[in-house]
Structures are given as structure tokens and as C-alpha cells.
Backbone of each chain as ProteinMPNN parsed JSONL, in Angstrom:
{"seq_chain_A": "XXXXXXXXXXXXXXXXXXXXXXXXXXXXXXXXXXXXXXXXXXXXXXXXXXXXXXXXXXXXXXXXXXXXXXXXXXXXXXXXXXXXXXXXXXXXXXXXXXXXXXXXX", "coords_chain_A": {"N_chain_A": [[28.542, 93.432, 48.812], [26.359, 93.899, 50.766], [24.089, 93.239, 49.382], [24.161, 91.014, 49.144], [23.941, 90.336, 51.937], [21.177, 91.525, 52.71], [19.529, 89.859, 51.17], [16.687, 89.028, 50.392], [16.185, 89.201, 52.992], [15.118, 90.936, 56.051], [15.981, 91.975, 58.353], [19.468, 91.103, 60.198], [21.462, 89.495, 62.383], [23.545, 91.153, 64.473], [26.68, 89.979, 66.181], [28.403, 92.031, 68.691], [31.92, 92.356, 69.377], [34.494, 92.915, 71.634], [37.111, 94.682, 70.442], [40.239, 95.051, 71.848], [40.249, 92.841, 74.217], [38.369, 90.866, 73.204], [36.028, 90.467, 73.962], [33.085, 89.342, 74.097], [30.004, 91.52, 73.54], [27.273, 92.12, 73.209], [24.457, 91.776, 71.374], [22.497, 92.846, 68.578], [20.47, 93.888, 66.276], [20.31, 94.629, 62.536], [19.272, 96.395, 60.186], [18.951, 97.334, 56.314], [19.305, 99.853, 56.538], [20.87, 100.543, 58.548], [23.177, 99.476, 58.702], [24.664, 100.45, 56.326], [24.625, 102.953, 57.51], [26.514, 102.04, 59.497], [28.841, 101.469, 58.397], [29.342, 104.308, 57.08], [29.492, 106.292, 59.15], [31.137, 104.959, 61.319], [30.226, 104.225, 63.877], [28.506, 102.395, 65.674], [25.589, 101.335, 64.286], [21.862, 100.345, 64.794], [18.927, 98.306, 64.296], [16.261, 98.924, 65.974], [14.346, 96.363, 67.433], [11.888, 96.491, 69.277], [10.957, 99.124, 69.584], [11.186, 100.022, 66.695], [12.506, 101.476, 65.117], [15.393, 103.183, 63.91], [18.625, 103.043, 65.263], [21.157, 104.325, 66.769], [23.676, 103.773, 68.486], [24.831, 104.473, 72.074], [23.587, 107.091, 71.416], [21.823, 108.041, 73.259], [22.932, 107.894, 75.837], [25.803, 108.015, 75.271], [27.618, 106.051, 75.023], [28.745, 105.21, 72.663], [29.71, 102.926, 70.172], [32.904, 102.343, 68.328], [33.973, 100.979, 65.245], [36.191, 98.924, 64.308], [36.613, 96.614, 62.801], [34.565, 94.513, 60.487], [33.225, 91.989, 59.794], [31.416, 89.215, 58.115], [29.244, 86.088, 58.316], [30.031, 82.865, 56.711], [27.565, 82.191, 55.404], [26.715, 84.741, 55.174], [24.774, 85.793, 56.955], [24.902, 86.235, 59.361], [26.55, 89.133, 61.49], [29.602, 90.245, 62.274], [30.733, 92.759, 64.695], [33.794, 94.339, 65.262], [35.337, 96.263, 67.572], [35.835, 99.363, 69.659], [35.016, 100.32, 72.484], [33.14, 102.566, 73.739], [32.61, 103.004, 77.089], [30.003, 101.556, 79.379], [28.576, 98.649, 77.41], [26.262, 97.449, 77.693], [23.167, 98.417, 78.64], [22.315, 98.18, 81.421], [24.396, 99.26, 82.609], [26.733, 97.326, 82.556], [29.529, 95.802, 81.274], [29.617, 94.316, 79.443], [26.583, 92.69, 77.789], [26.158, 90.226, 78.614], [25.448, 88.629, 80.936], [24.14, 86.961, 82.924], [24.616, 84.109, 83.854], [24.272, 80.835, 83.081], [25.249, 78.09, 83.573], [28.267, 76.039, 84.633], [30.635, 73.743, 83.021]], "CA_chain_A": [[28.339, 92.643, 50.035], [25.364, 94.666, 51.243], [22.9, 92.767, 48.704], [24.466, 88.998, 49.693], [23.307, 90.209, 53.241], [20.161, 91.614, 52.999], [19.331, 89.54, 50.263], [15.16, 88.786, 51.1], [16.063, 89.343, 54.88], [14.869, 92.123, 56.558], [17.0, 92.386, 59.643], [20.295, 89.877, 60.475], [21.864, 89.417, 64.139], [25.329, 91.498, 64.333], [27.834, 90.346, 67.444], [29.516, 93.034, 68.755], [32.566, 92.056, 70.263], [35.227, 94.121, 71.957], [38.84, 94.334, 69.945], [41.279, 94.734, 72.96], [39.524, 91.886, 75.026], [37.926, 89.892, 72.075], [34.734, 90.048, 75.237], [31.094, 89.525, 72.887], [29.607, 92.504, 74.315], [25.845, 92.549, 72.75], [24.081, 91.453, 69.859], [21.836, 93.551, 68.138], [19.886, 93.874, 64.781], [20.84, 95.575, 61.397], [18.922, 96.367, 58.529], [20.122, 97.826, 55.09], [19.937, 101.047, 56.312], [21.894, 100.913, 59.674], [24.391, 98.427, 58.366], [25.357, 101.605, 55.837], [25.339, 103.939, 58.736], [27.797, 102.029, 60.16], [30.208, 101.521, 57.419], [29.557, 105.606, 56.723], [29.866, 106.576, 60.192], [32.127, 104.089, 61.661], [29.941, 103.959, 64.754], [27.525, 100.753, 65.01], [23.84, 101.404, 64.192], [21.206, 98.908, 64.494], [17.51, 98.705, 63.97], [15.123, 98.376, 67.307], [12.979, 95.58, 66.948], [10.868, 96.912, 70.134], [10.894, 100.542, 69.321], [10.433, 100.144, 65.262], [13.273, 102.716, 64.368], [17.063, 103.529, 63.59], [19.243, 103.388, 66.298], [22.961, 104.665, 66.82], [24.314, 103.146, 69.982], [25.23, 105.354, 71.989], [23.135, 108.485, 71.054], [21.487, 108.987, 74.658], [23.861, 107.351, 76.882], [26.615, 108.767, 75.328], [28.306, 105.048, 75.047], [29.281, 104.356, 71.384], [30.624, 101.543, 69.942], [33.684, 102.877, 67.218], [34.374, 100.263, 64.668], [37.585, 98.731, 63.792], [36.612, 95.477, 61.879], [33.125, 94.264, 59.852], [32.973, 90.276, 58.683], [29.971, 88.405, 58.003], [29.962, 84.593, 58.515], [29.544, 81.654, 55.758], [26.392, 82.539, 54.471], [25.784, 85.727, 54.857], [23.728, 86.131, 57.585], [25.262, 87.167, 60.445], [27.533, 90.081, 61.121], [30.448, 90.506, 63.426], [30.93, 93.689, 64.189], [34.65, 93.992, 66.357], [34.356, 97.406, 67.857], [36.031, 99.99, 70.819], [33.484, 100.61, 73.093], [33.535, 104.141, 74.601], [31.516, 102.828, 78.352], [29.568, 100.143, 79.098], [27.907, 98.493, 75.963], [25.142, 97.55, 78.102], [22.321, 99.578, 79.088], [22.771, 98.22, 82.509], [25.968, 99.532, 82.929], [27.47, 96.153, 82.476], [30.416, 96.34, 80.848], [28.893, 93.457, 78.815], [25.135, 92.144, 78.247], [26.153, 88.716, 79.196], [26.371, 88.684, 82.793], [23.658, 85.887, 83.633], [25.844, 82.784, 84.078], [23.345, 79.539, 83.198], [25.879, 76.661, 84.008], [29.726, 76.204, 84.102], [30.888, 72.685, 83.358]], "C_chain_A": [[26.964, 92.91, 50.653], [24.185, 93.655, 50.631], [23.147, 91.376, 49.167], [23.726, 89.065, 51.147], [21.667, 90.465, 53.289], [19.184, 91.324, 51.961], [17.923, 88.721, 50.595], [15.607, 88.633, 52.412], [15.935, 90.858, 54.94], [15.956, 92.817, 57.58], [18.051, 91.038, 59.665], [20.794, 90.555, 61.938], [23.032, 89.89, 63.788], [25.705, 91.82, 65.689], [28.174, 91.722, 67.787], [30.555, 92.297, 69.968], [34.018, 93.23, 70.429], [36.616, 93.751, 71.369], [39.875, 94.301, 70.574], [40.995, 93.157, 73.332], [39.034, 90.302, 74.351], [36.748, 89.339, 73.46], [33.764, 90.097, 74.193], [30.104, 90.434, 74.516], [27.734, 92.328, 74.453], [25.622, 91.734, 71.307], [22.719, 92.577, 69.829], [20.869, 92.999, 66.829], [20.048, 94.803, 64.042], [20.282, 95.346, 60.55], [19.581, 96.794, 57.596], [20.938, 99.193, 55.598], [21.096, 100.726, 57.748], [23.046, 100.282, 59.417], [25.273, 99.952, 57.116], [25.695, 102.413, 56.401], [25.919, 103.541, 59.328], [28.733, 102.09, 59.766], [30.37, 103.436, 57.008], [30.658, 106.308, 58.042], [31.278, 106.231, 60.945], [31.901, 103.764, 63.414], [28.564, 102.741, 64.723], [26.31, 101.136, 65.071], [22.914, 100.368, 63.671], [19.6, 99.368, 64.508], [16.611, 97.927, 65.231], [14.279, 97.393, 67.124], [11.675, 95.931, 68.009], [10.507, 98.239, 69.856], [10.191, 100.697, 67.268], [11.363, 101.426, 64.48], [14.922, 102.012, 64.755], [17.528, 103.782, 65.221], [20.842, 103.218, 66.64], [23.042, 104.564, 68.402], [25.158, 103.673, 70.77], [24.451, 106.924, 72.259], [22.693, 109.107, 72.534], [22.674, 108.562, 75.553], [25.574, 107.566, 76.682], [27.906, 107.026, 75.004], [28.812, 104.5, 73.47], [30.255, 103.481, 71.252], [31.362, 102.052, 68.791], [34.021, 101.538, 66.456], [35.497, 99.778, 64.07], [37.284, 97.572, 62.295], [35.136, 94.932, 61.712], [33.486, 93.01, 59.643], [31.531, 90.283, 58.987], [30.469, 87.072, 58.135], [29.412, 83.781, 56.942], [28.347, 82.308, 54.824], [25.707, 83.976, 54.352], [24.834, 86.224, 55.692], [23.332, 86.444, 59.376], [26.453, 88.496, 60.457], [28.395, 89.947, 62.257], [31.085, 91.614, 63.75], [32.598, 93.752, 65.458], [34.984, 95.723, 66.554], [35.445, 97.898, 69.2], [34.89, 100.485, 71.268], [33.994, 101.94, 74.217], [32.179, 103.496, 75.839], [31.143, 101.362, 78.214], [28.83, 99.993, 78.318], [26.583, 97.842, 76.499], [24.298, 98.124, 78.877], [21.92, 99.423, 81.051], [23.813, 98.598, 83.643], [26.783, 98.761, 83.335], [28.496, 96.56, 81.233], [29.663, 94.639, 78.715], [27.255, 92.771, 79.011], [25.295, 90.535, 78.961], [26.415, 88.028, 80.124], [25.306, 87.746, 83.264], [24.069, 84.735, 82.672], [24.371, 81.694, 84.029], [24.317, 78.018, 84.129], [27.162, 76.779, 83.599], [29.97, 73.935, 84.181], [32.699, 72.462, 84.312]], "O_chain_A": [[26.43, 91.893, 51.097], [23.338, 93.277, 51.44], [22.209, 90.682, 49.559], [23.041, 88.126, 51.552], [20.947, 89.651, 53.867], [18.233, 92.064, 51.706], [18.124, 87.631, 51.13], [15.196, 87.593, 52.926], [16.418, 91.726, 54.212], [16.542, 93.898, 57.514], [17.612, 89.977, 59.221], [20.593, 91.671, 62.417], [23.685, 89.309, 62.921], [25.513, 92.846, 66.343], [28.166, 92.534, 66.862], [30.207, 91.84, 71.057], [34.413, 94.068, 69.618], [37.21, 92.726, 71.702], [40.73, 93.553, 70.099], [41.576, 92.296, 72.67], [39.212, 89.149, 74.745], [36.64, 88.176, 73.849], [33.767, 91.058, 73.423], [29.787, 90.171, 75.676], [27.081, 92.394, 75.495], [26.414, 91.268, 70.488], [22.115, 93.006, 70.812], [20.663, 91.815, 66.564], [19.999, 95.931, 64.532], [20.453, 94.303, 59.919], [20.806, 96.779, 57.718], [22.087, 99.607, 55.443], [22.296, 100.793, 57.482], [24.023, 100.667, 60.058], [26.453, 100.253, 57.296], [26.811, 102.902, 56.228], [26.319, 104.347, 60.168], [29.667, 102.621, 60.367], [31.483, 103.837, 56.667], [31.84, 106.651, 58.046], [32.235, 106.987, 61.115], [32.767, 103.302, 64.157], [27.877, 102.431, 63.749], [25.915, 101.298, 66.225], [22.987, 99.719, 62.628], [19.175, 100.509, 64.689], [16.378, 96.726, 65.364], [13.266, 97.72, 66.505], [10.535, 95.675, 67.622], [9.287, 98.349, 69.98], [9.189, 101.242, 66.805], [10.991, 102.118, 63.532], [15.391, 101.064, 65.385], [16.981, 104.462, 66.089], [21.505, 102.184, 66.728], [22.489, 105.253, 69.259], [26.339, 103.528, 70.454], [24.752, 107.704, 73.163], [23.012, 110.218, 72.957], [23.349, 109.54, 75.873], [26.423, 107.379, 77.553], [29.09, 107.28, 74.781], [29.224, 103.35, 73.313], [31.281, 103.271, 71.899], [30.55, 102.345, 67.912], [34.486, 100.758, 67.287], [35.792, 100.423, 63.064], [37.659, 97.734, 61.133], [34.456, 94.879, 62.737], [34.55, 93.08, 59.027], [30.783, 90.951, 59.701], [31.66, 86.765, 58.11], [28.485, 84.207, 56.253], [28.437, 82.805, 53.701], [24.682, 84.326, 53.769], [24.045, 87.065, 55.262], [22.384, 86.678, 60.126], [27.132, 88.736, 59.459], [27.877, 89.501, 63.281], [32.164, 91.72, 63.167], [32.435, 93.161, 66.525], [34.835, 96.413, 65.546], [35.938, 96.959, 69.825], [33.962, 100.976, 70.624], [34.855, 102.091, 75.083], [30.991, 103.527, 75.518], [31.543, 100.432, 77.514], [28.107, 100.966, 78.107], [25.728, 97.691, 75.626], [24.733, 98.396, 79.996], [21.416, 100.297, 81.757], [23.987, 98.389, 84.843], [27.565, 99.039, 84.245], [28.277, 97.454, 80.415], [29.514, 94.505, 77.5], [26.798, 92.42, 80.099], [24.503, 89.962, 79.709], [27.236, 87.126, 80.29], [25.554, 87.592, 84.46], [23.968, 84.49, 81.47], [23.508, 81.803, 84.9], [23.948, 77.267, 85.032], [27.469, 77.376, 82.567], [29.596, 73.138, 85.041], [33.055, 71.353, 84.711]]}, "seq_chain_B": "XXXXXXXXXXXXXXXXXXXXXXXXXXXXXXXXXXXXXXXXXXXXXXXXXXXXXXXXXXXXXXXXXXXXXXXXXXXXXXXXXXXXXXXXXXXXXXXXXXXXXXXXX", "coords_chain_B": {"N_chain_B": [[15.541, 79.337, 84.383], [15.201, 78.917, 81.441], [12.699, 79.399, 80.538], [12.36, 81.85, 81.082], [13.834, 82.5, 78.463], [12.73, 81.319, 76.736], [9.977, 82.659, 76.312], [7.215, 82.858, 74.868], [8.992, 83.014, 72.556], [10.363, 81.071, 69.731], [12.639, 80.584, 68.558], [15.988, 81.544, 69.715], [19.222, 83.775, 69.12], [22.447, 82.005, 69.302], [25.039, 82.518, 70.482], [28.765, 81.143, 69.392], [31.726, 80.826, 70.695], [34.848, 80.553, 71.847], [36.301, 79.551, 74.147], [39.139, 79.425, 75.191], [40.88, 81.001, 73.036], [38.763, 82.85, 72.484], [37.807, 83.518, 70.061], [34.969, 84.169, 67.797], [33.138, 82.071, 67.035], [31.046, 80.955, 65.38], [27.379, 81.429, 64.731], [23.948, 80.11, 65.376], [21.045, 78.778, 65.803], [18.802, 78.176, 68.737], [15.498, 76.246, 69.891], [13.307, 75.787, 72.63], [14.049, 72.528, 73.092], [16.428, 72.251, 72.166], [18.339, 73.608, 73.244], [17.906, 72.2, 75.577], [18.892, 70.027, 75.5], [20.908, 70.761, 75.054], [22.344, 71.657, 77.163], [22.076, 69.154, 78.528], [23.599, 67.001, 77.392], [25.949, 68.022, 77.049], [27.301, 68.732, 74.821], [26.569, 71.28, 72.027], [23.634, 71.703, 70.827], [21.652, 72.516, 68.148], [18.566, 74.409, 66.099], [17.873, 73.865, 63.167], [17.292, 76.375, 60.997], [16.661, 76.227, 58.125], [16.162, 73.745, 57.201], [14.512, 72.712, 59.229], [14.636, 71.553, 62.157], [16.018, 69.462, 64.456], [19.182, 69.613, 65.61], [22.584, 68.189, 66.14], [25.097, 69.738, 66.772], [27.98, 68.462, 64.728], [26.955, 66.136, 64.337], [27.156, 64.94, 61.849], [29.683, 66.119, 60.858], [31.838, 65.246, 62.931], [32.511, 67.167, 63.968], [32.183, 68.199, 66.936], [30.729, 70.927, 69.588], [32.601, 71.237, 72.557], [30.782, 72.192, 75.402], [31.825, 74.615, 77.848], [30.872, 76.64, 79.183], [27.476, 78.456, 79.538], [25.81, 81.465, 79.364], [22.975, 83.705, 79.435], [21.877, 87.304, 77.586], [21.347, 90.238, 79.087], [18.294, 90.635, 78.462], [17.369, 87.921, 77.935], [17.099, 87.216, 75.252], [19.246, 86.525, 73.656], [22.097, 83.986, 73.592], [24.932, 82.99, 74.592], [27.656, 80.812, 74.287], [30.231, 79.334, 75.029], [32.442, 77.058, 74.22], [34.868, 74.045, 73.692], [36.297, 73.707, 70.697], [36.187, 70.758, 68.545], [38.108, 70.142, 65.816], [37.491, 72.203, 63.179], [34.873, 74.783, 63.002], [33.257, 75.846, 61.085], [31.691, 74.628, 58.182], [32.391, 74.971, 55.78], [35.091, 74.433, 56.498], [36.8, 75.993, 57.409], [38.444, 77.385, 60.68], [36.666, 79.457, 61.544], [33.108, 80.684, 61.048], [33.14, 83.554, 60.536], [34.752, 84.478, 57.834], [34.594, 86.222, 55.985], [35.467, 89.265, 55.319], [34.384, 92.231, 55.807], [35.482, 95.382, 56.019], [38.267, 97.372, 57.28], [38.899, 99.501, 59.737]], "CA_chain_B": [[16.097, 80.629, 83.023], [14.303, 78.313, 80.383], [11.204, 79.803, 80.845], [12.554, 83.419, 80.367], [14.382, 82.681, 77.363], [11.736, 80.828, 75.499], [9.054, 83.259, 76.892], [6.631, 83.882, 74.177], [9.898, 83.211, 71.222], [10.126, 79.801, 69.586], [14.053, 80.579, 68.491], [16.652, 82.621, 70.065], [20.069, 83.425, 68.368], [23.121, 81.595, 70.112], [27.109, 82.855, 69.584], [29.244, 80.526, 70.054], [32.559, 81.886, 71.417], [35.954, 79.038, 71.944], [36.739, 79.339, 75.338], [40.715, 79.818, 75.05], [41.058, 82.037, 72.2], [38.195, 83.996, 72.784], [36.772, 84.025, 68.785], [33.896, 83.862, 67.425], [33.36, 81.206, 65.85], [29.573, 80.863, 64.631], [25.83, 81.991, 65.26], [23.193, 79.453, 64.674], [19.646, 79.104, 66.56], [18.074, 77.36, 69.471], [14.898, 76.188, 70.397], [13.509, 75.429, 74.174], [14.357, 71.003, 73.094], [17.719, 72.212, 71.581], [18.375, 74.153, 74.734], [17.817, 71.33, 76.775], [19.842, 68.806, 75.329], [22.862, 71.189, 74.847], [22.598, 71.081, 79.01], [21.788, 67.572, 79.603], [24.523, 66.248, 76.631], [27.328, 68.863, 77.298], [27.352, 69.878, 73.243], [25.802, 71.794, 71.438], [22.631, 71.499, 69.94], [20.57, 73.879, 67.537], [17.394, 73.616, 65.617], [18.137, 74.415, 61.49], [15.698, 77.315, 60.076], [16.626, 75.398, 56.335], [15.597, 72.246, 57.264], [13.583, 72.633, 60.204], [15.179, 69.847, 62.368], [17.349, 69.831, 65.61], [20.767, 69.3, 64.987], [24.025, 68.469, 67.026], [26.38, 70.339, 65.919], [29.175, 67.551, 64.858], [26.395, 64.881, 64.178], [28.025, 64.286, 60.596], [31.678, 66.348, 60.933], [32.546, 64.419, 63.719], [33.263, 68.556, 64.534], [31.45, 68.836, 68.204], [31.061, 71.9, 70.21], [31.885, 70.789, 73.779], [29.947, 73.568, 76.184], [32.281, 75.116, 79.074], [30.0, 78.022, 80.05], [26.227, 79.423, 78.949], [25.57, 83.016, 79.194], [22.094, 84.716, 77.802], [22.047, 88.391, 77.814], [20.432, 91.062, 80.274], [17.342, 90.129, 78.209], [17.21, 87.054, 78.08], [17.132, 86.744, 74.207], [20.405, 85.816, 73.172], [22.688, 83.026, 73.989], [26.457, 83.102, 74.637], [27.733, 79.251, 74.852], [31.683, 79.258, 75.118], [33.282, 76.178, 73.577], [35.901, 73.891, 73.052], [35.485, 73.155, 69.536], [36.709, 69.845, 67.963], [37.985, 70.642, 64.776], [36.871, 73.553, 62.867], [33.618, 75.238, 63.576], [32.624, 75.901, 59.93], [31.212, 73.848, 57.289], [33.606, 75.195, 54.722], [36.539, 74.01, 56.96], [37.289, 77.217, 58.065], [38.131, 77.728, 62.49], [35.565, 79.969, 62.683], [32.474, 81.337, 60.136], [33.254, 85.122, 60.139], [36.007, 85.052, 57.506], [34.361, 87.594, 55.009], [35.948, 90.435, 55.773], [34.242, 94.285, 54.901], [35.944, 96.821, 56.5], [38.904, 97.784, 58.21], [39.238, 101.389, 60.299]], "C_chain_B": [[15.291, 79.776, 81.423], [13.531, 78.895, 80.156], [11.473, 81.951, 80.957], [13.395, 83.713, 79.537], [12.998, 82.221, 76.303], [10.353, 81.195, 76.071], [8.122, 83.425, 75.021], [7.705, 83.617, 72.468], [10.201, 81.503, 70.864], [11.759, 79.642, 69.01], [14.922, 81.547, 68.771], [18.593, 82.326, 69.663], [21.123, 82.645, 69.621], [24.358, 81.635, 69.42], [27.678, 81.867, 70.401], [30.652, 81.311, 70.019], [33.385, 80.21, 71.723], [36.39, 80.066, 72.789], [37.998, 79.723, 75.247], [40.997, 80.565, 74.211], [40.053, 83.033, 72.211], [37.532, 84.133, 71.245], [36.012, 83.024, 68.675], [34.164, 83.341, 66.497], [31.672, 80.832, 64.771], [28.738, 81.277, 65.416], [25.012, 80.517, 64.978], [21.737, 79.894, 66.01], [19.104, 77.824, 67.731], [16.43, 77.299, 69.809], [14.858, 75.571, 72.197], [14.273, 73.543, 74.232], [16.005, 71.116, 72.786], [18.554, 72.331, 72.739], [18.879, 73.136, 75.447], [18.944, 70.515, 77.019], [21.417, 69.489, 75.398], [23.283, 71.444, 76.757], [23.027, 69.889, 79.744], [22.758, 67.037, 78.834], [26.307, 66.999, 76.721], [28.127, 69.288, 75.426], [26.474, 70.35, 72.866], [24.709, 71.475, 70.567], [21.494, 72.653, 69.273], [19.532, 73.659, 66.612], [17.853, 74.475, 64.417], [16.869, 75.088, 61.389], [15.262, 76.665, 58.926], [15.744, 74.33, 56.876], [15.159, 71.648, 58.525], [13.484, 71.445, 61.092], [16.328, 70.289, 63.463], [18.356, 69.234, 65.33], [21.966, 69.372, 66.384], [25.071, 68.484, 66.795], [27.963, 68.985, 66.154], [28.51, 66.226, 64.203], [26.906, 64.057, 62.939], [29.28, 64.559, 60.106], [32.657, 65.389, 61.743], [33.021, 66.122, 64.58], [32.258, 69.541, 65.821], [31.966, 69.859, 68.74], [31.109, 71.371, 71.574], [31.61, 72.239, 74.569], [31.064, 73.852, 77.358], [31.326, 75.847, 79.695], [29.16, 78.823, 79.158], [26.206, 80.517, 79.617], [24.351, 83.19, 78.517], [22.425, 86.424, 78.669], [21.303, 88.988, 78.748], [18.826, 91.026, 79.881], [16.825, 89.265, 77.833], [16.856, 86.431, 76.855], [17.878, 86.59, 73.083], [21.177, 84.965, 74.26], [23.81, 82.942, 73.98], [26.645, 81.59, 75.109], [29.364, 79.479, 74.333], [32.105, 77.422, 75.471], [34.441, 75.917, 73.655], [35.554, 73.167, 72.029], [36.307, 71.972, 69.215], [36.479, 69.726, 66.87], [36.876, 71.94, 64.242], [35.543, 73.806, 62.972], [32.522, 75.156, 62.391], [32.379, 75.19, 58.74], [32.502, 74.246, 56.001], [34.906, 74.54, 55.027], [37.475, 74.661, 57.452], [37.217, 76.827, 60.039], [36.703, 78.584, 62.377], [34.443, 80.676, 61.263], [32.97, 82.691, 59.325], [34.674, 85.04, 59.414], [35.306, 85.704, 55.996], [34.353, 89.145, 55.551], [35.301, 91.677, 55.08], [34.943, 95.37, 55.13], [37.746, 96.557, 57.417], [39.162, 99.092, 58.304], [40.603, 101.429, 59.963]], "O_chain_B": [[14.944, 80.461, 80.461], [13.612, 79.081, 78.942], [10.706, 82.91, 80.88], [13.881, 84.844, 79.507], [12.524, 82.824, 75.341], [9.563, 80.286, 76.328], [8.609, 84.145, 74.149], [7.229, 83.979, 71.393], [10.245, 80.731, 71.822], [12.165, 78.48, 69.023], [14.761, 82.573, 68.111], [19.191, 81.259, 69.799], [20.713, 82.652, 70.782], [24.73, 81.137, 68.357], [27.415, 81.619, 71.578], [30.728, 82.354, 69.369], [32.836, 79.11, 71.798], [36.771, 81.18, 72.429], [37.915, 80.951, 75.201], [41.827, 81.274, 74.781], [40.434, 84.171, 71.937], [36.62, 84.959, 71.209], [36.011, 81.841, 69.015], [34.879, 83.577, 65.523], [31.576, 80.52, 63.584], [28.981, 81.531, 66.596], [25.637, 79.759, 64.237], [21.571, 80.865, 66.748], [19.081, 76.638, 67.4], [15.969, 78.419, 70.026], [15.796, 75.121, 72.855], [14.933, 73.227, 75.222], [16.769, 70.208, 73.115], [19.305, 71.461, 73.18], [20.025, 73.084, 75.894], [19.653, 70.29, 78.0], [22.532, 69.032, 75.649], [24.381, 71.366, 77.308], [23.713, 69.592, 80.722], [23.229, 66.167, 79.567], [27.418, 66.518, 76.497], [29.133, 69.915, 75.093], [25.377, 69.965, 73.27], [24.98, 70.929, 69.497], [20.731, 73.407, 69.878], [19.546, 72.499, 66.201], [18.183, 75.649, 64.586], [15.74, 74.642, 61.593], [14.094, 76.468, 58.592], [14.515, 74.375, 56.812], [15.323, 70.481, 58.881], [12.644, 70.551, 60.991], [17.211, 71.142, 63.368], [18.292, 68.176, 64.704], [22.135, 70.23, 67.251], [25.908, 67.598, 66.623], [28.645, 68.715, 67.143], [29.198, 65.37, 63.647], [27.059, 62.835, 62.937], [29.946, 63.872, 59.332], [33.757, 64.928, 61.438], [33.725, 66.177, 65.588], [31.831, 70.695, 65.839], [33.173, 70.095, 68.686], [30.038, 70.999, 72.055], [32.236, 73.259, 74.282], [31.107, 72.793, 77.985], [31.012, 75.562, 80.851], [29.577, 79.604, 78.304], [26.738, 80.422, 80.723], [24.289, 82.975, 77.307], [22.928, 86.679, 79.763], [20.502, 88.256, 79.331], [18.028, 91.326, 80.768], [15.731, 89.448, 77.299], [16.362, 85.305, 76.918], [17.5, 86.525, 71.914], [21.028, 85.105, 75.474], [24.041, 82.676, 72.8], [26.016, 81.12, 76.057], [29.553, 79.811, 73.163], [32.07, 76.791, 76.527], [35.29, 76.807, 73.706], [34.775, 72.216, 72.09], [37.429, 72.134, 69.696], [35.383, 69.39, 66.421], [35.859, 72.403, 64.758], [34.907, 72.755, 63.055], [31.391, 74.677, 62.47], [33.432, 75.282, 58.108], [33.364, 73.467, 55.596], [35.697, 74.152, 54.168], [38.588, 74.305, 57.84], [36.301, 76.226, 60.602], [35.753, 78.319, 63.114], [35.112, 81.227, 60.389], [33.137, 82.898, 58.123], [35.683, 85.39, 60.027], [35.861, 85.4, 54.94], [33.478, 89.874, 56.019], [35.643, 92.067, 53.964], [34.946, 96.303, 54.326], [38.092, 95.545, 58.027], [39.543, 99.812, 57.38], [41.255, 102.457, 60.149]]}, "name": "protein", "num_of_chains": 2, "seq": "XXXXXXXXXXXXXXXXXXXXXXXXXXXXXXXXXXXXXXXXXXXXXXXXXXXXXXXXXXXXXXXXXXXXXXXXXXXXXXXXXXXXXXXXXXXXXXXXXXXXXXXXXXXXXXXXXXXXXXXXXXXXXXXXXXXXXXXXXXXXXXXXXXXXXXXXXXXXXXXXXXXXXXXXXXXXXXXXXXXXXXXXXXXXXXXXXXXXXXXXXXXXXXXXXX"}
């Protein structure tokens, strides 16, 4: 599965959404390697695109995300990662990143 | 909020999310014209990476996303758009992309 994903891509977009709740917490980015440190681990590690390194979610803030369930979609090129979240999963201490509301119909 | 999503980025990812059940049902991509229209038309619209071309989602399934409620994240470079989908989400014929399963804890 690993090679279908990062098959000439560098990085792909992986959801995280919460498994009680089924709330989409965050999205991130995962290269080869952090996408293995998560399946090793079983905590979600993604790759900084501002920083330029490995990053386990979590590590300062103490907030990890534990993994229950991995898919990918259709082609390959997203991930879904479905996840217990020890805190809030955003660095705002939002319980979710997706707290600005554009429009409700 | 236009103007601090499409700061500087010419596509930002967008999850879509079905409103009453709560899953994820696909990723795809927006630009700032895609954006617009998925405001001003009340479905979804996304611009194809393949074939470099705005698209509304349904234009040849007949399988529109209608929009309930946008969301981007605390940085303003992802897109949460919560759906009611008409008919399935995925080109295969699948409800929702993510059915390649890797893992379970």
C-alpha cells in the first residue's frame, strides 16, 4: 500500500478525524517516512511543510493522536487517518482546527 | 476569508464531510473561482490537478454535493464543506472514497 501512495508524490493530505464523534479534527501532511511511523507507532506522524522535518503530534504539547483506523481514498492519494485524540488536536486549544464558520445555508 | 485562504496558494485541499452521518466522504482541491462558485451556486465546485479544469462535482453523475456549512481551519489552508450528497460521492460508486482500508488497532 505504502508504494500505491507515495508512488512519485512526495507528501499526500491525511484527515484526521475523531472515532467517538466522527468530528474532522485537522489535516496534515505525510510522507513515506511518517506514514510508517504511524503504522509502527500507532500515534499519527506527519511531515511539517513550514518547519522541513518529522513531526509526531503531540511531542511538545503532550496531545497525541492514538490510531484506531488507516484508509486511503480511490486513488491513492489521500489518507484518513480515524484517531483518539488525547487533548485538543489543535494547537489553539480548539478541540478541532475548524472553528472559522464561512457560511451556513 | 477569500483573501486569507488564497493568500499567496493557488489550491487548497477541501474535505468534504455529509452533514448527517458525519463521514468522510472525499478530498479534492479548490481554487479562489472554484471557491466562489461553490458559495454563489450552493454545490460544490473544485478545480482537477489531472485535467486542469474547474469542475462541479455532479456535472456528469448527476451526483451533486449540496453545501450546508464551510469551515477552513485555524490557518486558513484547508477547507471543511459539510454536505448533503446526492447519490454516492465516489466515482467508483462507492458512499464515500476512503474504502481502502490499512490498519486496524
Amino acid at each position: 500500500m505504502i508504494d500505491k501512495i507515495f508512488n512519485g508524490r512526495e507528501l499526500v493530505p491525511a484527515i484526521v478525524q475523531d472515532s467517538d464523534t466522527n468530528e474532522v479534527l485537522m489535516l496534515a501532511y505525510m510522507n513515506r517516512e511518517s506514514y510508517s511511523l504511524t503504522l509502527k507507532t500507532g500515534t499519527a506522524w506527519f511531515f511539517s511543510r513550514s518547519r522541513q522535518k518529522l513531526w509526531n503530534k503531540g511531542e511538545t504539547s503532550g496531545n497525541f493522536l492514538y490510531i484506531n483506523d488507516i484508509a486511503t481514498d480511490c486513488d491513492y492519494d489521500t489518507i484518513l487517518l480515524r484517531v483518539t485524540p488525547k487533548g485538543p488536536a489543535c494547537h489553539t486549544g480548539s478541540r478541532s482546527c475548524f472553528f472559522n464558520k464561512i457560511t451556513k445555508a
